[in-house]
N, C-alpha and C positions, 0 to 999 in steps of 0.2 A: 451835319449829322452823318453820322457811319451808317454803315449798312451792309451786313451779312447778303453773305450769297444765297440767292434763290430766297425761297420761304421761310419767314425769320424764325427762328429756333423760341421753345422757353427755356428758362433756366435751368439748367441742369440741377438734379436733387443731390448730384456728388459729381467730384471731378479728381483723379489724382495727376498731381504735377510731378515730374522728374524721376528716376532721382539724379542728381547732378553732382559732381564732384566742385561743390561750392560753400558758402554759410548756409544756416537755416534761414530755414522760409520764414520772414521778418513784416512781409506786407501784401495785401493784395489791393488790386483796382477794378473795376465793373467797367465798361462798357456795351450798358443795355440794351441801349439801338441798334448799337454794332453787332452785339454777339460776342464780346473777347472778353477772356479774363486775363487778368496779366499778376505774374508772381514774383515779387522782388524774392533773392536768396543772397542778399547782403552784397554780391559781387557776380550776378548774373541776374539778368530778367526774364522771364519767359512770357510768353505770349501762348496763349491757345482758345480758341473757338470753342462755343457752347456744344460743339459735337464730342467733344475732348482732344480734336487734333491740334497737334501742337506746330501751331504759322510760323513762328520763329523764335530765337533769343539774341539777347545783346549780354555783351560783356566785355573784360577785358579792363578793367579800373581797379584800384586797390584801396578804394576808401571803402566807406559801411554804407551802401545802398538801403533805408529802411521803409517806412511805412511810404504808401500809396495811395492815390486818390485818382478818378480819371473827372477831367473839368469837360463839363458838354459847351461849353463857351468856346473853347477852342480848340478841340477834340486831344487834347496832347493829357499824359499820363505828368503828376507830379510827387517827387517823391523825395525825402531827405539823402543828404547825401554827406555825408562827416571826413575831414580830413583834420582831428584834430592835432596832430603836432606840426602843421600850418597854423594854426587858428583859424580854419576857414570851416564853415558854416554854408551847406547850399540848398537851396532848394534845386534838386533836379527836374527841369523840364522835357519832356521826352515825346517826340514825336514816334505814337506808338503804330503808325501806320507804313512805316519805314521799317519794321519790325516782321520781317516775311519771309525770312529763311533762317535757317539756324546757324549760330557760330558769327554774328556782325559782329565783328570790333567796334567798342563805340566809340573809341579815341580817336580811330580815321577816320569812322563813316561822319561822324558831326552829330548823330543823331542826341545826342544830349548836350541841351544847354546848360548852362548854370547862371544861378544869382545868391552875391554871398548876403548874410543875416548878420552885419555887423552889430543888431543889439544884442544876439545870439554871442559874439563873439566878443562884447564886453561885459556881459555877463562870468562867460567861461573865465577869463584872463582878471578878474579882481577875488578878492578875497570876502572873507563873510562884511568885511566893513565897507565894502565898495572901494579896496583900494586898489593897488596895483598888486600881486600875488607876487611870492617869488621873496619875502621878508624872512627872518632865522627863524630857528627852533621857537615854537613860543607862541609864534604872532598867529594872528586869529586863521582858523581853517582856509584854504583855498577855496576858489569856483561859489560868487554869489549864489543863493537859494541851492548849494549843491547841484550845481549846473553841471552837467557833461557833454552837453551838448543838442541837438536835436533828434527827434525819433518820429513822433506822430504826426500827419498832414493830412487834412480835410476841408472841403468846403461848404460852408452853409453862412447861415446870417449873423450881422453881428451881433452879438449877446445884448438883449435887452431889444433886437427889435426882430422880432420872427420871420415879418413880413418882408424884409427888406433888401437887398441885393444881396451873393453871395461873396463870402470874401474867404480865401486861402486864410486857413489855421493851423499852427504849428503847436507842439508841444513840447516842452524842451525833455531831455534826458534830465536824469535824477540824480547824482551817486547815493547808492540807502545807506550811507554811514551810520550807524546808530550812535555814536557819538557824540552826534554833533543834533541842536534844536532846531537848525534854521532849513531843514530838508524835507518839511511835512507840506507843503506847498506843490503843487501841480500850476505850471507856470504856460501860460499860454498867450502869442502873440497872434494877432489879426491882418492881414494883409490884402488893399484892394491890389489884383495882380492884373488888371487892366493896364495900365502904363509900366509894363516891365518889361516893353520890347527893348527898352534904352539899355536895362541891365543887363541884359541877359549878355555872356560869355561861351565859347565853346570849352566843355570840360576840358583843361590843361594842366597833369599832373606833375609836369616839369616847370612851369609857373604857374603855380596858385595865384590869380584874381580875387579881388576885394572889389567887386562892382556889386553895389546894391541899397536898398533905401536905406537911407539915414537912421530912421527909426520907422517903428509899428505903427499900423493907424491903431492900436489897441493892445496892451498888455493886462495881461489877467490873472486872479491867484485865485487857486479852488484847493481849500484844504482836506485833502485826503486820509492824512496820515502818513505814517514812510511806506516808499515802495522803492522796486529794485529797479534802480535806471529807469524811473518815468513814465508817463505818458508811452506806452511802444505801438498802440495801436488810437488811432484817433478817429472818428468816421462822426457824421449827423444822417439823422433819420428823419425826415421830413415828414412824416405821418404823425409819429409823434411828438415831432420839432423837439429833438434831444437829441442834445450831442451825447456820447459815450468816448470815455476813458478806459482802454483796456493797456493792464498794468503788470506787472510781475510780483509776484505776493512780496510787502514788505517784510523789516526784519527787529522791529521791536516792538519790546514787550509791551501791553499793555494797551493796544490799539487793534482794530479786528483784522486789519491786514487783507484786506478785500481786492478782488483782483479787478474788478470791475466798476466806473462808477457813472454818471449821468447828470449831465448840469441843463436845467429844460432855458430852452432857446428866448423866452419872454426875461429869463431871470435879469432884472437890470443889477447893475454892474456898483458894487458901495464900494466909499474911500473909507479905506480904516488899516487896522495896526494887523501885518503880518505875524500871528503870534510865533516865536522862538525867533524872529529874526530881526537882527541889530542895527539899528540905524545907520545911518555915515558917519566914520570916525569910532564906531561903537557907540554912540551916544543914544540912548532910549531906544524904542522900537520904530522898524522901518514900515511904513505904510504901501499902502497901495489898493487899486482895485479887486475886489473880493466879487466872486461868484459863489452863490449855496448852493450846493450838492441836489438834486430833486430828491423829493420828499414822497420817495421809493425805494424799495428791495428792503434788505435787511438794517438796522438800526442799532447801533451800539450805544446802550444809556450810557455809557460812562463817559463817552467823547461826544456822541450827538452824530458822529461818522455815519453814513449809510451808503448801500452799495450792493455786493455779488460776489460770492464765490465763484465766479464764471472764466474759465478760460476764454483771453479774447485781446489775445498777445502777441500773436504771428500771425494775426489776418483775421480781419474783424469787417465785416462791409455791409449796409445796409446797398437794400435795391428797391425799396416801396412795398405799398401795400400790406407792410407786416410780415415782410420774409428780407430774411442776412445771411450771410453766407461767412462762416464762423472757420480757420483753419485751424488744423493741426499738424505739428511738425512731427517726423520720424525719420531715423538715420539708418543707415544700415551698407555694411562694408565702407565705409569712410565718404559714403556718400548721402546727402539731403533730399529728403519727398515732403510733400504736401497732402493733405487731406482736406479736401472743400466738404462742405456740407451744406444744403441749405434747409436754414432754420425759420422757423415762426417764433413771433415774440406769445409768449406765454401772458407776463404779466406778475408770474406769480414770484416772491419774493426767494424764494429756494431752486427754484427752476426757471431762468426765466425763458429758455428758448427749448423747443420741441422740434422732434425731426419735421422738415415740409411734406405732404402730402405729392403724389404726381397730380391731384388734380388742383392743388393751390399753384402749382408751377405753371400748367394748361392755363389757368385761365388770369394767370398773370399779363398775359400776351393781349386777352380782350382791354385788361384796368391800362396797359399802356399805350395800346392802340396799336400795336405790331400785328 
């Protein structure tokens, strides 16, 4: 367990990060014992303390640093990590306590390991038939389910048992071609990351490594409708046992295009028909495990869709008790900032989150024992 200096801090009700001459703010992590918030900006991390001082950054990589999650299991920050014209696919592990002055190189310091998602990566590399991509004019669309890659990372339980261990979840990138049927799927893999000390690599962008588990303990499809590149924010809220998908608005017609949506944690997991997407070979429709959406927010009769007009794309994070800490990105002179807030869940299907109070933050600290 981490542990802030002196007298442990509450949550902060806002925090701004940066601005930094990098990508936009893509992810954030918690660590609530500790006191740190940590902000991926696609090719820089930053680190700072519930005071708003900023402890340090890492950088120095030129892949797509994205979404965040911090594991209390082993106090380390994980986070997606894309080099896709490798075909490499990582989960970044980051030891965020190594993270204590500004400007660390993370290529020399060591501080980021990696482990690659070879189902992630055969995915990406076939086409809508499951074949090998890369066929003439003509032949069926590239990147099964519109894969582009990874984005969202969270930890909570496996789908269908609430109760039950936590396990690393990923959620892949989307391309929203509206072209094409087989890209209305939210594609999600499960992973126990207990035994990945075996896999793990030091980031090496002059030889990309493929060290990593064979396959998922768990692949999963939750139909959303199209959205822009995916899953970009993934987080579970343990009070409520729901996971949240926060999305980029899709881009056709005829579907409500929600940015936000929620598959509650009891939902067991059915085998049946991916609808728009093609079997192997083309032949009928491809199946798979189906998750239902929760049976919340807003409701489109025409698809059955439900969901949130909510921003919750570049930093999405629960912390307990009914408060998340929601960001926003803003640019200004060629440079990236953040905008933390923290929020209370509402409930209500038009609004779901409300600013927090200073005295929901106060007595945050008694519900967790700090």
């Amino acid at each position: 367990m981490h542990e802030a200096p002196g007298a442990p801090l509450p949550p902060p009700l806002g925090q701004h990060a940066g601005p930094w001459a990098s990508g936009h703010v893509q992810g954030i992590a918690v660590d609530v014992q500790g006191g740190y918030i940590y902000y991926s900006f696609t090719n820089l991390l930053a680190r700072y303390d519930f005071s708003g001082k900023l402890v340090g950054t890492l950088q120095g990589w030129k892949g797509h640093l994205g979404d965040l999650d911090f594991n209390p299991a082993d106090g380390c920050i994980y986070g997606s990590l894309e080099y896709k014209k490798d075909n490499a696919f990582y989960i970044a592990v980051i030891d965020g306590d190594r993270i204590d002055r500004v400007g660390i190189d993370a290529l020399a310091s060591g501080i980021i390991g990696t482990v690659h998602l070879p189902e992630v990566a055969r995915d990406f590399v076939a086409d809508a038939h499951g074949q090998a991509s890369g066929e003439p004019e003509g032949a069926p669309p590239p990147h099964r389910y519109g894969t582009s890659g990874i984005d969202g990372v969270g930890f909570g339980p496996r789908f269908g048992n609430a109760a039950g261990p936590h396990y690393l979840t990923v959620g892949y990138g989307v391309f929203s071609d509206t072209a094409r049927p087989d890209n209305d799927h939210q594609v999600l893999l499960q992973y126990d990351v207990r035994d990945w000390a075996r896999y793990v690599r030091p980031l090496d962008e002059r030889r990309p490594h493929y060290s990593g588990p064979a396959a998922a303990h768990g692949k999963y499809f939750v139909r959303t409708g199209n959205t822009t590149y995916g899953i970009q924010n993934l987080a579970y809220d343990p009070g409520l046992q729901r996971w949240f998908l926060g999305t980029y608005r899709g881009r056709k017609d005829g579907l409500p295009n929600y940015t936000l949506f929620a598959v509650d944690a009891s939902a067991v997991p059915r085998a049946g028909e991916l609808a728009g997407v093609p079997g192997p070979g083309g032949e009928g429709q491809a199946r798979g495990l189906l998750l239902p959406l929760a049976a919340d927010g807003l409701s489109d009769a025409a698809t059955g869709i439900r969901g949130w007009h909510q921003k919750a794309d570049v930093g999405f994070q629960p912390i307990g008790h009914g408060l998340f800490y929601l960001a926003r990105d803003s640019a200004r002179e060629g440079k990236q900032a953040a905008e933390l807030t923290l929020m209370r869940w509402t409930g209500d299907a038009r609004q779901p989150f409300a600013p927090a109070t200073q005295d929901a933050s106060a007595s945050f600290l008694s519900h967790t024992g700090n």
